[in-house]
RODO-2510 file (C-alpha; in nm, 4 decimals, decimal comma):
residues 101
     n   res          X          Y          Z
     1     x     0,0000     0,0000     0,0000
     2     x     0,1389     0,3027    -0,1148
     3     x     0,1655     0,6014     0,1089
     4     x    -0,1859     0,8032     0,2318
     5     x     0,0212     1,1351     0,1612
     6     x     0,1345     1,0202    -0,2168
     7     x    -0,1747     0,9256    -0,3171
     8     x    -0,3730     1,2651    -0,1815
     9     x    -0,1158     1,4501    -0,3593
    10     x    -0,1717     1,2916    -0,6857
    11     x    -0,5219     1,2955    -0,6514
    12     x    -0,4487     1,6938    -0,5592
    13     x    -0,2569     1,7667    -0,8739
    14     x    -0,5462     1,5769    -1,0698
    15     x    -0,7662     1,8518    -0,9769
    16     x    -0,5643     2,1317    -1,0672
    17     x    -0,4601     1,9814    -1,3900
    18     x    -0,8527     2,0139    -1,4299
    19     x    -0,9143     2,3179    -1,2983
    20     x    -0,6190     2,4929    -1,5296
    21     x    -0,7272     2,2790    -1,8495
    22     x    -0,9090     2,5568    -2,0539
    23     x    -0,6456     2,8429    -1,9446
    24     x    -0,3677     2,6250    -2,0592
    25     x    -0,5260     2,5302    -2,3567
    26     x    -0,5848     2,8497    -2,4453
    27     x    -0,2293     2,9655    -2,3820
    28     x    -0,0806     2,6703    -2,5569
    29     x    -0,2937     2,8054    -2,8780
    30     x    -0,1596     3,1408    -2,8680
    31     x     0,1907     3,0898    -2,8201
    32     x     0,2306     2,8418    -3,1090
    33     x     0,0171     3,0477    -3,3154
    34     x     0,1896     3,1493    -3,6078
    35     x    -0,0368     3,4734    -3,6986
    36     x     0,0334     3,6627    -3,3891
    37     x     0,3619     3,8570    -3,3288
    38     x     0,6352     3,7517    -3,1280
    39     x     0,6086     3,9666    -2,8291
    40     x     0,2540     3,8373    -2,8174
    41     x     0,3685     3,4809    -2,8146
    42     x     0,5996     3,5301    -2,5776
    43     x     0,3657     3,6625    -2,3416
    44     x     0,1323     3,3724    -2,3463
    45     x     0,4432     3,1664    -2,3362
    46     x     0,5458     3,3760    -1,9981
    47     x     0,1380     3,3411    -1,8688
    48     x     0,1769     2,9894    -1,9459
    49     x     0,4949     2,9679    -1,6951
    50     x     0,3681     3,1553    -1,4556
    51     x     0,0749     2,8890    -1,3443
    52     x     0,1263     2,6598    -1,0915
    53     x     0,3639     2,3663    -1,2213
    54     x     0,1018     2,1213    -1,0242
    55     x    -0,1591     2,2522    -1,3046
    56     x     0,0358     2,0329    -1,5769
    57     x    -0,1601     1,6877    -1,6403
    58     x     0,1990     1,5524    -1,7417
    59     x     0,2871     1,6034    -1,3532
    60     x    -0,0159     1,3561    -1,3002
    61     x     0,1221     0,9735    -1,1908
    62     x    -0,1104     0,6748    -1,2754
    63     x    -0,1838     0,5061    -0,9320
    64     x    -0,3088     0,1810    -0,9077
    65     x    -0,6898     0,2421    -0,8087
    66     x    -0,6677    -0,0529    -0,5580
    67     x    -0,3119     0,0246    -0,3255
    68     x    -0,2079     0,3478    -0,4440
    69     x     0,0929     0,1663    -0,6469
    70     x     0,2812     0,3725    -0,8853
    71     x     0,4721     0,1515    -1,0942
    72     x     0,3517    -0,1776    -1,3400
    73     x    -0,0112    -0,0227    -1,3728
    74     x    -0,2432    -0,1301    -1,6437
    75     x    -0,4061     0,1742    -1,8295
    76     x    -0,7277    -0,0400    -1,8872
    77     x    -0,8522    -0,1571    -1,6009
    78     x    -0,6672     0,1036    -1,3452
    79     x    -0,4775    -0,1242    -1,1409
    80     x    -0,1429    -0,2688    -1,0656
    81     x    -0,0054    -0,6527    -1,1651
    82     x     0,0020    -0,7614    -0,7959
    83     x    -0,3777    -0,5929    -0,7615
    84     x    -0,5066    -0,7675    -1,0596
    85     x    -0,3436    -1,0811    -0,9888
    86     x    -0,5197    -1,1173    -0,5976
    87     x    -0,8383    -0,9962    -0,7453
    88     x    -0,8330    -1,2535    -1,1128
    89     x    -0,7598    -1,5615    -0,8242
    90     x    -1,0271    -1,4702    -0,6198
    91     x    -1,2991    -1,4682    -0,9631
    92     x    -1,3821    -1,0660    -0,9007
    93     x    -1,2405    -0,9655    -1,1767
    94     x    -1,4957    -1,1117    -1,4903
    95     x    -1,3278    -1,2789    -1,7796
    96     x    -0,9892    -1,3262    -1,6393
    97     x    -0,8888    -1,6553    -1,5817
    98     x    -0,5628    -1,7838    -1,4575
    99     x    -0,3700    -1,9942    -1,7155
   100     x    -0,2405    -2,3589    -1,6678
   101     x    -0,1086    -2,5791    -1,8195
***
């Protein structure tokens, strides 16, 4: 189980990343538009720098929705190797079945 503080601070920078989306978006557009002049560009570009670094969704760590682990998580169902192992042996997970042979 991965620390209580880790996994409130990921959960934290999820909802800044979401909170900052449309500004971001917004300031991405300008400063790679082509149209405006430089000084304008660079001014989104300097906006753009100037929001919290929490607000990025690349800061954002997949967890494992189970334990809170960071690492060997699968995208699809949200949960680590070790999670989805215990819960496939124990038949909660449908359509997984443990091979043998």
């Amino acid at each position: 189980m991965a620390k209580k503080s880790a996994i409130e601070k990921n959960r934290r920078r999820a909802r800044m990343a979401e909170q900052y989306r449309a500004k971001r978006e917004e300031l991405k557009a300008r400063s790679a538009d082509e149209s405006l002049s430089d000084q304008e560009r660079f001014a989104a570009r300097l906006k753009l720098a100037e929001l919290p670094r929490n607000s990025s969704p690349t800061r954002i760590r997949n967890r494992c929705e189970v334990t809170g682990r960071p690492r060997a998580f699968y995208r699809k169902l949200k949960m680590s190797r070790i999670a989805l192992r215990e819960l496939g042996g124990e038949g909660k997970i449908p359509g997984l079945v443990k091979s043998s042979w």
